[in-house]
Every structure is written in structure tokens, then in C-alpha cells.
C-alpha positions in Angstrom: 88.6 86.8 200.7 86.4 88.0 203.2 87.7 85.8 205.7 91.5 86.4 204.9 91.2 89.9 204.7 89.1 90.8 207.7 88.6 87.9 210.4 93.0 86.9 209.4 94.0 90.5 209.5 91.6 91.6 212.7 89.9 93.7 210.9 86.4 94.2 210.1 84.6 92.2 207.7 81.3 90.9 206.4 78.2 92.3 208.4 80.7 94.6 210.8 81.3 97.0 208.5 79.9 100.5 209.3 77.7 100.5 206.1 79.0 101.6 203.1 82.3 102.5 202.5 82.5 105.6 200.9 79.5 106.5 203.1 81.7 107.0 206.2 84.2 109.7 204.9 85.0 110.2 209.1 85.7 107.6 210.7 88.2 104.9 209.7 86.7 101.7 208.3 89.4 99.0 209.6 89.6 97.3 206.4 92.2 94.9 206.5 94.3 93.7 203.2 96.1 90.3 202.5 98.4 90.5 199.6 100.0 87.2 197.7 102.1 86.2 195.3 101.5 82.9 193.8 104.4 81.3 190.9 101.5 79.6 188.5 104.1 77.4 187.0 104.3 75.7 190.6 100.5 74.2 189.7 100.7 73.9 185.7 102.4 74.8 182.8 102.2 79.0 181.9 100.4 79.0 178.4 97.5 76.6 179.5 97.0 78.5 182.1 96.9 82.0 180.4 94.7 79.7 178.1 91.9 78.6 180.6 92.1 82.0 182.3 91.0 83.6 178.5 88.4 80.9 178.3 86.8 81.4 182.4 87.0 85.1 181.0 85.3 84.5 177.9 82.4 82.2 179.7 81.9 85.1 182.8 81.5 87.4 179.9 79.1 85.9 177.4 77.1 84.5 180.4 73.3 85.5 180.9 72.9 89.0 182.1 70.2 90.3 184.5 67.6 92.4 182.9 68.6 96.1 182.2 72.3 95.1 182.1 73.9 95.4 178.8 77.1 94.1 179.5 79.3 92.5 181.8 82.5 93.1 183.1 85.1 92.0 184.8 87.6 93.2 187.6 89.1 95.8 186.8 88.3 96.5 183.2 85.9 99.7 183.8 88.8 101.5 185.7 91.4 100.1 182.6 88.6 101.6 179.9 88.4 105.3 181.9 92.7 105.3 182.1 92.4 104.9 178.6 89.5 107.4 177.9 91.0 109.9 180.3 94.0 109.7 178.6 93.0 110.0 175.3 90.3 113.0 176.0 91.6 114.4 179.6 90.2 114.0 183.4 87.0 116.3 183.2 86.9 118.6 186.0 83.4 120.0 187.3 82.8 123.6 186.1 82.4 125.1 189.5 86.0 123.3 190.4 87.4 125.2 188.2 85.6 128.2 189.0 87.3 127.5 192.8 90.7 127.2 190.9 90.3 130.2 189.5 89.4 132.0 191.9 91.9 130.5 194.2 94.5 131.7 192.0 93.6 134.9 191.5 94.0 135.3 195.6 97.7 133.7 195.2 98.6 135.1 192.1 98.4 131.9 190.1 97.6 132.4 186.5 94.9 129.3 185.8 95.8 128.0 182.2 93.0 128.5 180.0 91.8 126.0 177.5 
């Protein structure tokens, strides 16, 4: 992926990176993205593939973990499991965000609803 989305795209990639992402708020990154489409039934019948995607699932997530890790997941599913939670229960805001809210507000005339 690497190579298609950096090297393909001209943007940076592997090693050129400027450290960690969300470490350079400042500057831009030049990430580069490759998007795809892909009609499965072209390579194989529908059903066995949804089939031996459940079962590569299944073996990633029943395989051996490293010590300390208690479970392992796959793309995607920790973002889909917060959607759902923060659904359910509501995005928590930190307290002293809201305080700025409030007190933002206030300055506007803004009433803040309160829970």
C-alpha cells in the first residue's frame, strides 16, 4: 500500500515521513491516497468469497496474541465499537470544554443546555 499510496501518488512514504502523524499538527504531511473499486464476482463466485473472508477473519482473530494483549482486532472494528458506544451513551466532552462552552456562551448570549 505503501508503494501505491506514496512512491504512485508522489507523495511521501515509508521512512520520509516527518515522524508521526498526529505529531506534526503544522505542517502538511503529503500523504498520498489510492482509492479502488474491485467487482469480486470478476475473480470468484460472491458467497465463497464472503465465506473465506469470515474464515481469514476468524483465523487473524483467534491467532496467538503478544503478551499483555487481550484481544485482537481488526480494521476498523474499534472505531465501529465507539460509533456504537457513543451512540448509545453520547460523545463525552472533557469538563473544562465545557466549562469553555459555557463560558463562551455566556459572552454571546448562548444559553449552554444543561444536562
Amino acid at each position: 500500500m505503501d508503494l501505491l499510496c506514496g512512491v504512485l501518488t508522489g507523495s511521501n512514504y515509508g521512512a520520509h515521513f516527518p515522524g508521526f502523524l498526529a505529531d506534526n499538527m503544522t505542517e502538511p504531511t503529503d500523504v498520498g491516497s489510492v482509492f479502488a473499486a474491485l467487482n469480486v464476482e470478476s475473480f470468484m463466485n460472491l458467497s465463497e468469497f464472503k465465506a473465506a473472508i469470515d474464515l481469514a477473519l476468524q483465523e487473524i482473530k483467534t491467532s496467538t496474541k503478544a503478551e499483555g494483549v487481550e484481544r485482537i482486532y481488526i480494521p476498523g472494528e474499534i472505531e465501529f465499537e465507539m460509533k456504537t458506544e457513543r451512540l448509545r451513551n453520547g460523545i463525552p466532552i472533557p469538563e473544562t470544554v465545557v466549562r469553555d462552552f459555557i463560558a463562551l456562551g455566556r459572552e454571546l448570549a448562548i444559553p449552554f443546555p444543561q444536562p
